[in-house]
C-alpha positions in Angstrom: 32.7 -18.3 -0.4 29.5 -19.8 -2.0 30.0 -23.5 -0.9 27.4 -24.9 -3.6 28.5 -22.5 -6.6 32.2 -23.4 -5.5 31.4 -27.1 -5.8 29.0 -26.9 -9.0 31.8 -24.6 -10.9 34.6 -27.3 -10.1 32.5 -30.5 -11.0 31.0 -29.1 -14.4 34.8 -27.8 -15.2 35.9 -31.3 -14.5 33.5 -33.3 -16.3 33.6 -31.5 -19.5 37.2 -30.9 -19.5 36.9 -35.2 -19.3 35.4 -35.2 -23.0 33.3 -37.6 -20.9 31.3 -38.4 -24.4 34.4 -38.5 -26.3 35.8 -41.1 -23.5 32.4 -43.3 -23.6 32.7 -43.3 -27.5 36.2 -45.1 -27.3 35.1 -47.3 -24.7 31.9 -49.2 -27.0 34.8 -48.8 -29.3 37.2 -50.6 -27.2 34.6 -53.2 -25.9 32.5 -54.2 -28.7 33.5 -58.0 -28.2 32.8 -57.5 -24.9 30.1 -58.7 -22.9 28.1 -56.4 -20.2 29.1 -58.1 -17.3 32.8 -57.1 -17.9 31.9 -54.1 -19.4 30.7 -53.2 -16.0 33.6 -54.3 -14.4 35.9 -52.4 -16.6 33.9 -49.3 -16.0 35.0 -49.4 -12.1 38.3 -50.2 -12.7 38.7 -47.0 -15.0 36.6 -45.1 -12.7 39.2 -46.0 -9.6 42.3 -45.6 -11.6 40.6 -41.9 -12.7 39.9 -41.0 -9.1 43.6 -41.7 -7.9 45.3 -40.7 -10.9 43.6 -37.4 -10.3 43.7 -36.4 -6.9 47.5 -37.1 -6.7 48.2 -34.6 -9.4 45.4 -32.3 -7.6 46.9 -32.6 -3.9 50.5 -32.4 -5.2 50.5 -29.4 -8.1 52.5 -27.0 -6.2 55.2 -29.6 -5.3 55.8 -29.8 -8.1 55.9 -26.1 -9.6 57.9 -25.5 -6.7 60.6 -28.2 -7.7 60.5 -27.2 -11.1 60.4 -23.3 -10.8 57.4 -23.2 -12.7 55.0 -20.4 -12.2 51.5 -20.6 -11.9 50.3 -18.3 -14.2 53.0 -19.7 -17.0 51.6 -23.3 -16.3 47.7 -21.9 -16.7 49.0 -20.5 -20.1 50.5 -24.1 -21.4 47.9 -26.1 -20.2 45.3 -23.8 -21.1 46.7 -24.2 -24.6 47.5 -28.0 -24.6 43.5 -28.1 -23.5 42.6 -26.0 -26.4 44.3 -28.4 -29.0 42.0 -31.4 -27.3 39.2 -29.2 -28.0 39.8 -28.4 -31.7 40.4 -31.9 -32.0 36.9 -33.3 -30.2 35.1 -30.5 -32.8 36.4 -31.7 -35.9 36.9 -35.6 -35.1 40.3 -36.4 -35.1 41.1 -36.7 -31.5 43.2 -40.3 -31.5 41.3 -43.3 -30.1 43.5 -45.7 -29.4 43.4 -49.7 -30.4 43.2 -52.4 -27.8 44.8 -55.3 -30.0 45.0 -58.5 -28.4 45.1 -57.6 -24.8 42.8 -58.6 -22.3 39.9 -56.3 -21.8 41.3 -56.1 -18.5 44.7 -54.8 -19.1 43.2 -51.3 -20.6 41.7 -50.0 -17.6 44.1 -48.2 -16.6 46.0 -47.8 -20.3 45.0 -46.4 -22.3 41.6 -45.9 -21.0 42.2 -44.2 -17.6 45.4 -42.5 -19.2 45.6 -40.9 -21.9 42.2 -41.2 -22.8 39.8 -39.9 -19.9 43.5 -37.4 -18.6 45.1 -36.5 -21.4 48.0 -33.6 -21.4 45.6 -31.1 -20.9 43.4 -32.7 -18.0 46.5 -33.0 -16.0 47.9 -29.4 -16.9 44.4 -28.3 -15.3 44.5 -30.6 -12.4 48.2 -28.9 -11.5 46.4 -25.9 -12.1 43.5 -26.3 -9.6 46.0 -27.8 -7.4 48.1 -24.5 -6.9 44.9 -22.4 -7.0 42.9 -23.8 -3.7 43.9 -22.1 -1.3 42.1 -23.3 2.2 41.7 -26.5 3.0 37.8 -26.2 2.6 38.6 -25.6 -1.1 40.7 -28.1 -1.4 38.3 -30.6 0.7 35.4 -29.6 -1.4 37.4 -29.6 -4.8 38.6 -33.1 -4.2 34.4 -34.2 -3.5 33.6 -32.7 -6.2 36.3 -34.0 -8.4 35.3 -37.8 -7.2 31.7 -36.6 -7.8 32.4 -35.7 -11.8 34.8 -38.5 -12.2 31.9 -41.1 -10.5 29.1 -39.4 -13.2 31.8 -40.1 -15.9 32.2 -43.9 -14.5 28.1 -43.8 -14.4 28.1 -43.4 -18.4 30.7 -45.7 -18.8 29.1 -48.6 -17.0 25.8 -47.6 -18.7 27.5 -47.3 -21.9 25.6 -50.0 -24.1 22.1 -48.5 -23.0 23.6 -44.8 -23.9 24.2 -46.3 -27.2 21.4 -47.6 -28.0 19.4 -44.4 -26.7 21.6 -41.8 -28.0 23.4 -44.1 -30.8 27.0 -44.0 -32.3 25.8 -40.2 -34.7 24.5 -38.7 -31.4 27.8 -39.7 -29.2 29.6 -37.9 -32.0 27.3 -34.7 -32.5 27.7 -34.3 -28.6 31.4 -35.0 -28.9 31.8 -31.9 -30.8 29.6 -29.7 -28.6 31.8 -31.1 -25.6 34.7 -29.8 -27.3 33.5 -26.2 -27.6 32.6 -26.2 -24.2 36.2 -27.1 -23.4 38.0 -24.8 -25.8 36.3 -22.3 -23.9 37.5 -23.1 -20.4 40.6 -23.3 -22.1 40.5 -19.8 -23.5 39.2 -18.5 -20.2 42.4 -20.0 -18.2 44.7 -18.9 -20.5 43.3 -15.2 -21.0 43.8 -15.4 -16.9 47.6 -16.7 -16.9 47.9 -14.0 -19.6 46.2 -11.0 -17.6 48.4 -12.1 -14.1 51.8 -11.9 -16.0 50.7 -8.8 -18.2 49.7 -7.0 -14.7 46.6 -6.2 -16.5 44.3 -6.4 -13.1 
């Protein structure tokens, strides 16, 4: 196994299957009234929450297929799909962005920010998938780094997010939003088209 290309495959996969400029765009959303300094400390809170939300689900996928019955290759084909309706909604602009109200700034790190907005349905189908795939505990070990390592770039933006926009602006985060999302309806085709071929016995 090619340690670096192993590592590289599973942190791109993870960060754009984040809609990591989808997830900054709802955060200046979110914290417009805000001022930097919490803005900051928001961004680590979400960025923590992420980290442990995501390698529970990583570390315990095939627990829970095996509790459930659930094989893998059915599981790659629903959340390959559930993945591929976040994509079609990041390309045409009407993935939800939820309203913070009157809650204290916060109270959102971990919802909705953390989840459903940074692991949606079909971050969490993929994470079960990865799960279930490693299958040495050097792949799991270096999945898991590199996991932390896309989630920390994602918590990067987020604390940076006021000089993002005002490089990049609100048009840009947008524009990019939809080139995220073909990005990700492509991982999502390619993980389905493999659940697919396993059950088909197509080799």
């Amino acid at each position: 196994m090619d340690v670096f290309s192993f590592f590289l495959s599973v942190y791109l996969k993870m960060f754009f299957i984040m809609t990591p400029f989808f997830v900054l765009s709802v955060f200046l959303t979110m914290t417009q009234d805000a001022s930097k300094k919490e803005k900051g400390a928001l961004s680590i809170k979400v960025t923590i929450a992420v980290i442990i939300s995501c390698l529970v689900l990583l570390y315990f996928g095939k627990h829970i297929f095996a509790i459930f019955g659930i094989t893998l290759d059915a599981f790659r084909i629903g959340a390959g799909a559930l993945l591929f309706l976040s994509a079609v909604e990041l390309v045409r602009g009407t993935k939800s962005k939820q309203e913070v109200g009157e809650k204290n700034i916060g109270d959102i790190a971990v919802v909705p920010l953390a989840i459903p907005i940074v692991i949606g349905p079909g971050t969490i189908g993929i994470l079960l998938v990865m799960g279930a795939e490693f299958n040495s505990f050097l792949e799991l070990t270096l999945g898991s780094i590199a996991l932390v390592c896309s989630v920390c770039t994602v918590g990067v933006m987020l604390y940076l997010s006021t000089h993002i926009e005002k490089l990049i602006g609100r048009q840009g985060l947008v524009v990019i939003s939809k080139i995220t999302g073909l990005f990700v309806s492509a991982i999502s085709a390619q993980i389905m088209f493999s659940g697919i071929k396993n059950i088909l016995n197509l080799g």
